[in-house]
mmCIF file as gemmi writes it, N, C-alpha and C atoms, coordinates in Angstrom:
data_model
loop_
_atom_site.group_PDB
_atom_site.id
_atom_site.type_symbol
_atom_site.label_atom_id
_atom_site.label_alt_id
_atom_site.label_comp_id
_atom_site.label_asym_id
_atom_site.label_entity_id
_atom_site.label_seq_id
_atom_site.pdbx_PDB_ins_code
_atom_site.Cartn_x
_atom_site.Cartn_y
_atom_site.Cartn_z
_atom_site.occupancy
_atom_site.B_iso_or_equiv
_atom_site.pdbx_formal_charge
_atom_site.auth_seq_id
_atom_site.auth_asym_id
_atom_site.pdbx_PDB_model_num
ATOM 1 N N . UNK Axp A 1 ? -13.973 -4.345 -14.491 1 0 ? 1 A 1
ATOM 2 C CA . UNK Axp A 1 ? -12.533 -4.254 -14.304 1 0 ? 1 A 1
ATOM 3 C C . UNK Axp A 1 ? -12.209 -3.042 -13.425 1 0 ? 1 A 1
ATOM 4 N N . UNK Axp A 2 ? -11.806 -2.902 -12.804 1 0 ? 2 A 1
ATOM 5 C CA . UNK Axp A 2 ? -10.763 -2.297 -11.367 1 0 ? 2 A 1
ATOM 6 C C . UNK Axp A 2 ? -10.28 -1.157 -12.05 1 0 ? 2 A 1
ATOM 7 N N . UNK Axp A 3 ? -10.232 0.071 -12.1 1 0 ? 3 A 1
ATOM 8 C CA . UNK Axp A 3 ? -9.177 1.245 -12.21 1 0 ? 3 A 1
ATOM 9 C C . UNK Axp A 3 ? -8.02 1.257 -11.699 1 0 ? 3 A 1
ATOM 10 N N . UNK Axp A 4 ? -7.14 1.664 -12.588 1 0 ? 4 A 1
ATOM 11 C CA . UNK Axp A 4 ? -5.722 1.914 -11.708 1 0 ? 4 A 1
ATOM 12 C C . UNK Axp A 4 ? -5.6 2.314 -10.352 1 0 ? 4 A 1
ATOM 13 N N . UNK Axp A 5 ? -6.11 3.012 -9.987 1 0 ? 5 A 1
ATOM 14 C CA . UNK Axp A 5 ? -6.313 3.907 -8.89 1 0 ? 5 A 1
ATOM 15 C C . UNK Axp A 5 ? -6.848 2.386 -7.41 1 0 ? 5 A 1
ATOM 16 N N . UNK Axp A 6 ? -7.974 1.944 -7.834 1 0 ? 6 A 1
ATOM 17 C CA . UNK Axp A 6 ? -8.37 0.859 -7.367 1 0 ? 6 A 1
ATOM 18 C C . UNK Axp A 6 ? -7.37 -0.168 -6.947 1 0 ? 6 A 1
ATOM 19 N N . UNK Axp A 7 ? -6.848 -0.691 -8.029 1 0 ? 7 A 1
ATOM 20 C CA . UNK Axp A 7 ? -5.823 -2.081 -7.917 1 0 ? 7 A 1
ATOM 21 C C . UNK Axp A 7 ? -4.586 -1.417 -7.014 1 0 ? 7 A 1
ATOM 22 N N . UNK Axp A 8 ? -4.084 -0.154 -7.486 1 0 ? 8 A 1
ATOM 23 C CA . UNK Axp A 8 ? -2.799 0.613 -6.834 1 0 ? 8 A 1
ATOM 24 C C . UNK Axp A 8 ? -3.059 0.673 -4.951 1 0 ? 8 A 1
ATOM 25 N N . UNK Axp A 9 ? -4.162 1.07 -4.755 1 0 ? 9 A 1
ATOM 26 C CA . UNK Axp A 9 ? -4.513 0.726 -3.177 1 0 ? 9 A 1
ATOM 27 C C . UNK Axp A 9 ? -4.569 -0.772 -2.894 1 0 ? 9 A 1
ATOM 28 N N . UNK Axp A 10 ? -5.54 -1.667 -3.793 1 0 ? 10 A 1
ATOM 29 C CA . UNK Axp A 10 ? -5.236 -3.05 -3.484 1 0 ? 10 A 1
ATOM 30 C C . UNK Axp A 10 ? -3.374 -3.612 -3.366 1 0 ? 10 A 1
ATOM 31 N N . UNK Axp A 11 ? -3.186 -3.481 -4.025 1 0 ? 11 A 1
ATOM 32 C CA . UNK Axp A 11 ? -1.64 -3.698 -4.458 1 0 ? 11 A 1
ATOM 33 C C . UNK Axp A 11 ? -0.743 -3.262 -3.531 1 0 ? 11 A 1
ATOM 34 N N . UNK Axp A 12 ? -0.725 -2.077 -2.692 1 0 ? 12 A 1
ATOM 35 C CA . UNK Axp A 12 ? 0.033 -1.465 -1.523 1 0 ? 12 A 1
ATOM 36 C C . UNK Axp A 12 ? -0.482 -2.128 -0.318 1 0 ? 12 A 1
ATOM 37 N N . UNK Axp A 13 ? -1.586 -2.19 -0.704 1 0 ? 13 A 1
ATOM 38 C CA . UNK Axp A 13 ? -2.102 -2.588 1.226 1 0 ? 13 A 1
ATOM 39 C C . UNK Axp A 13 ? -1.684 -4.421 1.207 1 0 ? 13 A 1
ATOM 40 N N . UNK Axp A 14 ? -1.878 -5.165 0.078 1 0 ? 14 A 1
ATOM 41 C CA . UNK Axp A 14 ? -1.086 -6.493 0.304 1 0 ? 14 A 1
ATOM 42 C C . UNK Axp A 14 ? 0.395 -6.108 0.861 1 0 ? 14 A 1
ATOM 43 N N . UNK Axp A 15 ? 0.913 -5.31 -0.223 1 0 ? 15 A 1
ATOM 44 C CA . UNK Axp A 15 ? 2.653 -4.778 0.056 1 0 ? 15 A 1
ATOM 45 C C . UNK Axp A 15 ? 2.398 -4.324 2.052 1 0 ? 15 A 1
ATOM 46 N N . UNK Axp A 16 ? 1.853 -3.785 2.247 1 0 ? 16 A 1
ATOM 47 C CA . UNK Axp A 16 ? 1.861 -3.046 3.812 1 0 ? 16 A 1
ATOM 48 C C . UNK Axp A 16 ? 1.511 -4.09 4.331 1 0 ? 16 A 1
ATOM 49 N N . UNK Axp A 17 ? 0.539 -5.033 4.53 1 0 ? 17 A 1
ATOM 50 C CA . UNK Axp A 17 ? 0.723 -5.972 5.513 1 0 ? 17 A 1
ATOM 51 C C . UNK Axp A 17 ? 1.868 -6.599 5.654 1 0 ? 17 A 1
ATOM 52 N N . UNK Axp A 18 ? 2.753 -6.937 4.584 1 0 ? 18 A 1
ATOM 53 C CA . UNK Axp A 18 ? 4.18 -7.693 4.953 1 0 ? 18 A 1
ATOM 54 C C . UNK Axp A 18 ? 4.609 -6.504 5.606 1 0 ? 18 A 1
ATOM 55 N N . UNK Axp A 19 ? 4.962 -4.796 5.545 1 0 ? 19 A 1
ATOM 56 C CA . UNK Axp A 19 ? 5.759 -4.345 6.299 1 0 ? 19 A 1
ATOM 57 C C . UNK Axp A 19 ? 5.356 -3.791 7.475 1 0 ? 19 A 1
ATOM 58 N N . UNK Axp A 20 ? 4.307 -4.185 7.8 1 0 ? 20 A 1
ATOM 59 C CA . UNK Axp A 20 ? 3.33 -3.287 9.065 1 0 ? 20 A 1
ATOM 60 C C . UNK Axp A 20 ? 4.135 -3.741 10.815 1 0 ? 20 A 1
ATOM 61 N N . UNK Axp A 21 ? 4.449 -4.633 10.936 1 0 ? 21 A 1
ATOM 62 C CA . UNK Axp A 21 ? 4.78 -5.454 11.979 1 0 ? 21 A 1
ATOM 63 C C . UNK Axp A 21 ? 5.997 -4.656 12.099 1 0 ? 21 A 1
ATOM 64 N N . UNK Axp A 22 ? 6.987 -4.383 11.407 1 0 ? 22 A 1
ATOM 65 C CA . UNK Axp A 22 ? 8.322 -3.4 11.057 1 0 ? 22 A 1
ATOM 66 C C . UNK Axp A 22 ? 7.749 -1.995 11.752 1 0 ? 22 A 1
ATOM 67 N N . UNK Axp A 23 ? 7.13 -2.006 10.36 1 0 ? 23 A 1
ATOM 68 C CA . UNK Axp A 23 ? 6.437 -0.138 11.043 1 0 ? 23 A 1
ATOM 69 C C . UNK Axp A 23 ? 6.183 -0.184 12.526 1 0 ? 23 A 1
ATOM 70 N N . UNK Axp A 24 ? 5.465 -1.022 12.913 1 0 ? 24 A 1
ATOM 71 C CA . UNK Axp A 24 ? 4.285 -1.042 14.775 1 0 ? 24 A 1
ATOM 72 C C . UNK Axp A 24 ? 6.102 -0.594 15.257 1 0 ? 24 A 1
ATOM 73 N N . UNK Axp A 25 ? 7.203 -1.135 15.162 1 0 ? 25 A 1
ATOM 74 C CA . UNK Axp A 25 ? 8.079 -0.574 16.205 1 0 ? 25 A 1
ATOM 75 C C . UNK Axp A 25 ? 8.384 0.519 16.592 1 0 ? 25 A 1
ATOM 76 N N . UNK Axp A 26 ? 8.544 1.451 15.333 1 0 ? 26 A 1
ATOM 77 C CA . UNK Axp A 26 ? 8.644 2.98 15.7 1 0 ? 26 A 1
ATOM 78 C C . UNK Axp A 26 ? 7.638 4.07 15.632 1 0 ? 26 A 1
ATOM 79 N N . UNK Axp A 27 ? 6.579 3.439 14.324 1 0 ? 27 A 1
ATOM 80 C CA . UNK Axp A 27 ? 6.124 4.211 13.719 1 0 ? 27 A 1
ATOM 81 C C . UNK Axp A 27 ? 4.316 4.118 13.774 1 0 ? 27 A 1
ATOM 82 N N . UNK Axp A 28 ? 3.882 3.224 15.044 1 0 ? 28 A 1
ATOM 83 C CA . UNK Axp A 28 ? 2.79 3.215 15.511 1 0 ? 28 A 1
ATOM 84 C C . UNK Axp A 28 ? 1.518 3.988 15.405 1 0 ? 28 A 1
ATOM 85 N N . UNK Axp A 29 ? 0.359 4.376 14.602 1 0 ? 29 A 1
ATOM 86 C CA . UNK Axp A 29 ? -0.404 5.358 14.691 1 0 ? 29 A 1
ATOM 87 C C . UNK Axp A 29 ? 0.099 6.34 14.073 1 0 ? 29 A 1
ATOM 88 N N . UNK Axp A 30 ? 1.063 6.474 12.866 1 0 ? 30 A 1
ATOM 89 C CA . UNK Axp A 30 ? 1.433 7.115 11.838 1 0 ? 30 A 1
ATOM 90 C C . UNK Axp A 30 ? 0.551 7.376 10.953 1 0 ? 30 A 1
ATOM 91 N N . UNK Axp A 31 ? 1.364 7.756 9.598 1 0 ? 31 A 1
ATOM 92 C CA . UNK Axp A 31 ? 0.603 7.198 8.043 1 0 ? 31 A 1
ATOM 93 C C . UNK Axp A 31 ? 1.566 7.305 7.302 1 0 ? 31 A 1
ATOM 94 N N . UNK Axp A 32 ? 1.604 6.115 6.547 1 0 ? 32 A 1
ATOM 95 C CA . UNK Axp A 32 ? 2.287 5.327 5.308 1 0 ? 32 A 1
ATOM 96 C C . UNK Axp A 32 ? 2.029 6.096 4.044 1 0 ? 32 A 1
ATOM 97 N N . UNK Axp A 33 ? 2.393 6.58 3.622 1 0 ? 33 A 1
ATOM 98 C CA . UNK Axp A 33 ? 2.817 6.899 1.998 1 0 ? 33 A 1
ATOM 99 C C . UNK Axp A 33 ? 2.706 5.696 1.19 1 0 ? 33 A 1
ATOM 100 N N . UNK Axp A 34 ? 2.22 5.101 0.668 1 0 ? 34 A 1
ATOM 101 C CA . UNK Axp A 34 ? 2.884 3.956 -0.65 1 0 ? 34 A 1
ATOM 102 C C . UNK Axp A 34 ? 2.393 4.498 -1.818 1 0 ? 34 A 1
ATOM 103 N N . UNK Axp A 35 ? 3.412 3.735 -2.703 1 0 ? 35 A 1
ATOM 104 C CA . UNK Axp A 35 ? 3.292 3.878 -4.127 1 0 ? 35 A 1
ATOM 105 C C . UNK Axp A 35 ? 4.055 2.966 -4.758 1 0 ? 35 A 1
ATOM 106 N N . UNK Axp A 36 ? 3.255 2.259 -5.7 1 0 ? 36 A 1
ATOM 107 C CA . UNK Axp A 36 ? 3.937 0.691 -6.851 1 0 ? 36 A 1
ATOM 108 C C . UNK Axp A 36 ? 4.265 0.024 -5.629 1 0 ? 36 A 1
ATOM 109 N N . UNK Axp A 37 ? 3.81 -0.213 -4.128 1 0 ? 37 A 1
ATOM 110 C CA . UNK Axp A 37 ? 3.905 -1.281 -3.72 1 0 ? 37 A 1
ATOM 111 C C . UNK Axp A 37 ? 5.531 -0.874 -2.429 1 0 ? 37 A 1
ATOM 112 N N . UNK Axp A 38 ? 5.483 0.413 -2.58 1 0 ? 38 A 1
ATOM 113 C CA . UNK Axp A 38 ? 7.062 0.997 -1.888 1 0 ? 38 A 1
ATOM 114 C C . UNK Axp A 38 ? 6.369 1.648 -0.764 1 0 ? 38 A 1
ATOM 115 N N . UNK Axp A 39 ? 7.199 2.137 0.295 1 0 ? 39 A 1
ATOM 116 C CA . UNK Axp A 39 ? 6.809 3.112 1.149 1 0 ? 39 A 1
ATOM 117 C C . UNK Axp A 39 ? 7.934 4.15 0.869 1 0 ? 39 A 1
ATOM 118 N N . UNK Axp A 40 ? 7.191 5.064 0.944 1 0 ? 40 A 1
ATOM 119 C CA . UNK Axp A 40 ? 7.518 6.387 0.323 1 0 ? 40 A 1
ATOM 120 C C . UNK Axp A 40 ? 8.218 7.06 1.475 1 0 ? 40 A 1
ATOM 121 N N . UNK Axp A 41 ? 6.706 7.394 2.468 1 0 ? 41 A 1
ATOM 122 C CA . UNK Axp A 41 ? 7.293 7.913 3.501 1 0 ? 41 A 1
ATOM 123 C C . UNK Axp A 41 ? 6.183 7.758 4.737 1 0 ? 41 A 1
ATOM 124 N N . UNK Axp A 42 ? 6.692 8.046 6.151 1 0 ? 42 A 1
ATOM 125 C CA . UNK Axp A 42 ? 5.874 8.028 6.96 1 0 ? 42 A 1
ATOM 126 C C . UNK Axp A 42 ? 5.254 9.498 7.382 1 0 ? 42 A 1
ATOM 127 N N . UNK Axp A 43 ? 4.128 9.749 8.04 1 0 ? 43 A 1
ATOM 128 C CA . UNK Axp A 43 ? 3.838 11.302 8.07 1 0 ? 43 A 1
ATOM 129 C C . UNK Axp A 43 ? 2.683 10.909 9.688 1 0 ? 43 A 1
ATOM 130 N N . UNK Axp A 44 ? 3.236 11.957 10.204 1 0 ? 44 A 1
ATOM 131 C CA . UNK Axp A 44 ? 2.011 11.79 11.715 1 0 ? 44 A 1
ATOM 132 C C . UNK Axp A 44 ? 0.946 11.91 11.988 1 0 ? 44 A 1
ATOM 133 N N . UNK Axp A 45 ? 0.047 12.639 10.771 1 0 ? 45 A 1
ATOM 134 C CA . UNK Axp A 45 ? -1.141 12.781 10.218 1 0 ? 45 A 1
ATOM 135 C C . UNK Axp A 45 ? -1.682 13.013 8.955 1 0 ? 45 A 1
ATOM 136 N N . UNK Axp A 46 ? -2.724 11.772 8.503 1 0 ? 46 A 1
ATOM 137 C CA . UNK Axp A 46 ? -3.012 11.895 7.078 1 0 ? 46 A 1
ATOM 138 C C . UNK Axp A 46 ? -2.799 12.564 6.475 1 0 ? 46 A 1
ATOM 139 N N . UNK Axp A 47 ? -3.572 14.191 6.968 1 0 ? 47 A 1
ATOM 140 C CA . UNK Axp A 47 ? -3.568 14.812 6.065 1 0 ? 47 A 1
ATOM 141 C C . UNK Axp A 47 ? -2.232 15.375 5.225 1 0 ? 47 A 1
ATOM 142 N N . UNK Axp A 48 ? -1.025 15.054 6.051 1 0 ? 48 A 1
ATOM 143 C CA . UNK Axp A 48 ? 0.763 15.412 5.428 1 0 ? 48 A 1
ATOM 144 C C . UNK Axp A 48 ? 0.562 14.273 4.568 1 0 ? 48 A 1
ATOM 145 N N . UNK Axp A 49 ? 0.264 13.209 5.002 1 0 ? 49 A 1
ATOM 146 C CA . UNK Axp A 49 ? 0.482 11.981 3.819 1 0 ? 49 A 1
ATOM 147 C C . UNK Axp A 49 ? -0.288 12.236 2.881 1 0 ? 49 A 1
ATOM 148 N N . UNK Axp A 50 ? -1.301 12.667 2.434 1 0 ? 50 A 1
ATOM 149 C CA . UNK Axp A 50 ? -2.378 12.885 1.273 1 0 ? 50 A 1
ATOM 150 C C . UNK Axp A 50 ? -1.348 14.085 0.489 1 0 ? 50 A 1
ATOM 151 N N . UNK Axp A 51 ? -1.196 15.192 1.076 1 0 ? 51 A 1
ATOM 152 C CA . UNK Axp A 51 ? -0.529 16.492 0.441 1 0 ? 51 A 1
ATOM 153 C C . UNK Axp A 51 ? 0.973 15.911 -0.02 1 0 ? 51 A 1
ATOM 154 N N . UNK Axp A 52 ? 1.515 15.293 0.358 1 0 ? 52 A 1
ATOM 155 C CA . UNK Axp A 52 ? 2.675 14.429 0.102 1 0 ? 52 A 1
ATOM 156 C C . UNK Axp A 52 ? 2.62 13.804 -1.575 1 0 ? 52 A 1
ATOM 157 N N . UNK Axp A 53 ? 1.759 13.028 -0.814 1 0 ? 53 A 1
ATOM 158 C CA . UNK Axp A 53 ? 1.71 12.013 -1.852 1 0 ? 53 A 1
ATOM 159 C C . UNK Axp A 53 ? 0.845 12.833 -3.213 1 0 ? 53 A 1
ATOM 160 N N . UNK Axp A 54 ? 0.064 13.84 -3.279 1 0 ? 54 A 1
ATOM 161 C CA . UNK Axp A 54 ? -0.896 14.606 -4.173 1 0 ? 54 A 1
ATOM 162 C C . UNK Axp A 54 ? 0.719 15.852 -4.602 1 0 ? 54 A 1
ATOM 163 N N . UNK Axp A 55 ? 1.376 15.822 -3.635 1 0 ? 55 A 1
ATOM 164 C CA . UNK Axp A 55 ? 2.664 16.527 -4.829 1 0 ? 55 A 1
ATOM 165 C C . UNK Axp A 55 ? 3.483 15.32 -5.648 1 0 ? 55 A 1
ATOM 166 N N . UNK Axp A 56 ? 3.814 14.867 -4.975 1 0 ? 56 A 1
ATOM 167 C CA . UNK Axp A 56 ? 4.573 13.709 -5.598 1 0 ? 56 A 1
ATOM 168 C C . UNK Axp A 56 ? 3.818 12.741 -6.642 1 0 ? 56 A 1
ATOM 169 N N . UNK Axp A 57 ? 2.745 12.432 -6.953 1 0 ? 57 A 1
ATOM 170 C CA . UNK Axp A 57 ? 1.43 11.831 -8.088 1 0 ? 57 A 1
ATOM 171 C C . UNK Axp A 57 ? 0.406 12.476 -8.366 1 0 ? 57 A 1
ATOM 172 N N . UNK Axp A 58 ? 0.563 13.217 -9.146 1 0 ? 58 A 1
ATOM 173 C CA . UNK Axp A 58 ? -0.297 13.903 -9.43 1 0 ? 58 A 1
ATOM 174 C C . UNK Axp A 58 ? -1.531 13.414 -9.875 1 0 ? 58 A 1
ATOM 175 N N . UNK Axp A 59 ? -1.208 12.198 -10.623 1 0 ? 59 A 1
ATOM 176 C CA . UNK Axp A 59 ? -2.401 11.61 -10.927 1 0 ? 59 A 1
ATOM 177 C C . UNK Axp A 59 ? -3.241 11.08 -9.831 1 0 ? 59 A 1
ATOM 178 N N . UNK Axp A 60 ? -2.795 11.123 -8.624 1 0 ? 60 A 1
ATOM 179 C CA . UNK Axp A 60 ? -3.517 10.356 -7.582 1 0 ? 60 A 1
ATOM 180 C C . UNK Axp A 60 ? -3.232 9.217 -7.435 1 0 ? 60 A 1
ATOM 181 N N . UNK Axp A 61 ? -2.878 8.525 -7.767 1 0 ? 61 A 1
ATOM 182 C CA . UNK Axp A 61 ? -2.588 6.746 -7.757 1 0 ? 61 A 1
ATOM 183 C C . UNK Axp A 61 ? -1.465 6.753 -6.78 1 0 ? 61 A 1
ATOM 184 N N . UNK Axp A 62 ? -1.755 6.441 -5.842 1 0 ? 62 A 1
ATOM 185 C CA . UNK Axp A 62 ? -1.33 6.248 -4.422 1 0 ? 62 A 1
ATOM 186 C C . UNK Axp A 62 ? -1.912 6.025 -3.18 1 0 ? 62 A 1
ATOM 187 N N . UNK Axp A 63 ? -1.764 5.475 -2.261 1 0 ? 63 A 1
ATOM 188 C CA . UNK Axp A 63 ? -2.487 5.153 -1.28 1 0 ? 63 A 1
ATOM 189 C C . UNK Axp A 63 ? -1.553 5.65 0.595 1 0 ? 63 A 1
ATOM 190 N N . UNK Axp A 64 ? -2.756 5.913 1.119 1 0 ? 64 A 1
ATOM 191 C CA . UNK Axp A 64 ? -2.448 6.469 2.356 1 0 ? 64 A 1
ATOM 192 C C . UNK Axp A 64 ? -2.795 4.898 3.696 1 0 ? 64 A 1
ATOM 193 N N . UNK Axp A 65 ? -2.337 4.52 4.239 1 0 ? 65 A 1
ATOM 194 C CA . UNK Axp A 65 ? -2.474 3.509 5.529 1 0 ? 65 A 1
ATOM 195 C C . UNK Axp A 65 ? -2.007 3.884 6.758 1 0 ? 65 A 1
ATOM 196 N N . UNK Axp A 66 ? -3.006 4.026 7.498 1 0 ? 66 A 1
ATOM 197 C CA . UNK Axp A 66 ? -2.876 4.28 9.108 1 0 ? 66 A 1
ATOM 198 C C . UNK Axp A 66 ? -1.381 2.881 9.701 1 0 ? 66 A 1
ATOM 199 N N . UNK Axp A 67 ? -0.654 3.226 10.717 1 0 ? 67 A 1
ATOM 200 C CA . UNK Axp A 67 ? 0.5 2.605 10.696 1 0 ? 67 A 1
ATOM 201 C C . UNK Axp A 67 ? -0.164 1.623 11.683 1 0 ? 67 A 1
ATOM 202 N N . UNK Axp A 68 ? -1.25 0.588 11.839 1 0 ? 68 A 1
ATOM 203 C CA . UNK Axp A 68 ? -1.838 -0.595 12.836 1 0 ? 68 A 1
ATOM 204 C C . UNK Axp A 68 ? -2.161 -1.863 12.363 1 0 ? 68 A 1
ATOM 205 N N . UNK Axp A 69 ? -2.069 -2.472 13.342 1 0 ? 69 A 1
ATOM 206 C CA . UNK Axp A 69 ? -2.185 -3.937 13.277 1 0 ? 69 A 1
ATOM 207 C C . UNK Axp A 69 ? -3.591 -4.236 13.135 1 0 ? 69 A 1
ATOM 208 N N . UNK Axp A 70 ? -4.151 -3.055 13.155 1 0 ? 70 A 1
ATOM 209 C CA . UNK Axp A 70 ? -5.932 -3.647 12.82 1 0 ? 70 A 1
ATOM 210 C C . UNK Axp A 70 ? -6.322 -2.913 11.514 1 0 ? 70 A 1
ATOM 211 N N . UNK Axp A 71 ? -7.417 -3.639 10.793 1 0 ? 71 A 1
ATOM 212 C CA . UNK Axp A 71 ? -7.721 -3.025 9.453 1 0 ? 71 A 1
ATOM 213 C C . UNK Axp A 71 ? -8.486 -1.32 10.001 1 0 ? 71 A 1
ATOM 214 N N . UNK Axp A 72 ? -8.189 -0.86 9.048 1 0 ? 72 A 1
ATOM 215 C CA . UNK Axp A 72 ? -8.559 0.648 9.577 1 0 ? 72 A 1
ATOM 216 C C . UNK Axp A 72 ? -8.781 1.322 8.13 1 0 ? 72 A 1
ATOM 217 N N . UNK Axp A 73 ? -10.236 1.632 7.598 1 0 ? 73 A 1
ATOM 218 C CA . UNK Axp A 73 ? -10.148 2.162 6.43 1 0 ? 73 A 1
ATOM 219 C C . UNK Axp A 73 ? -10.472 3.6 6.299 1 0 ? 73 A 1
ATOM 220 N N . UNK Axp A 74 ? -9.767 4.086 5.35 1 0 ? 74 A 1
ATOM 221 C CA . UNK Axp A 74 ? -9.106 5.753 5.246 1 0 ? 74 A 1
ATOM 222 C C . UNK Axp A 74 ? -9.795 6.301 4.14 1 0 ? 74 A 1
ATOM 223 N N . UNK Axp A 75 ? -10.622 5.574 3.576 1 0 ? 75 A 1
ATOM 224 C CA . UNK Axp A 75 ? -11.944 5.477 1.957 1 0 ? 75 A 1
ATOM 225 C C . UNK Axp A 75 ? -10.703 5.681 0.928 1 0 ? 75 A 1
């Protein structure tokens, strides 16, 4: 069985492919914030989105996505 942590990245990145095509207009080669499946926020380099999101969940359960139309994994 899957950890929270696990399913919570599965679970956003389904959620981000429906909004990715949105994002490519402004927000191209960004990074996505999600959390429960929301976008939080956008940030211009990971590493703001990790520190972001590591104040805001402490527990970690959140996920970071490069803002592209191609799969791109961030571990």
């Amino acid at each position: 069985m899957a950890d929270a942590r696990t399913l919570e990245i599965q679970e956003n990145y389904r959620y981000f492919q429906t909004v990715v095509s949105d994002l490519m207009k402004s927000h191209a080669g960004m990074y996505a914030l999600l959390h429960s499946q929301t976008l939080v926020e956008v940030c211009p380099k990971p590493l703001d989105a990790m520190i972001e999101g590591r104040k805001r969940y402490s527990d970690g359960v959140f996920s970071v996505q490069m803002v592209t139309d191609r799969p791109v994994d961030l571990g």
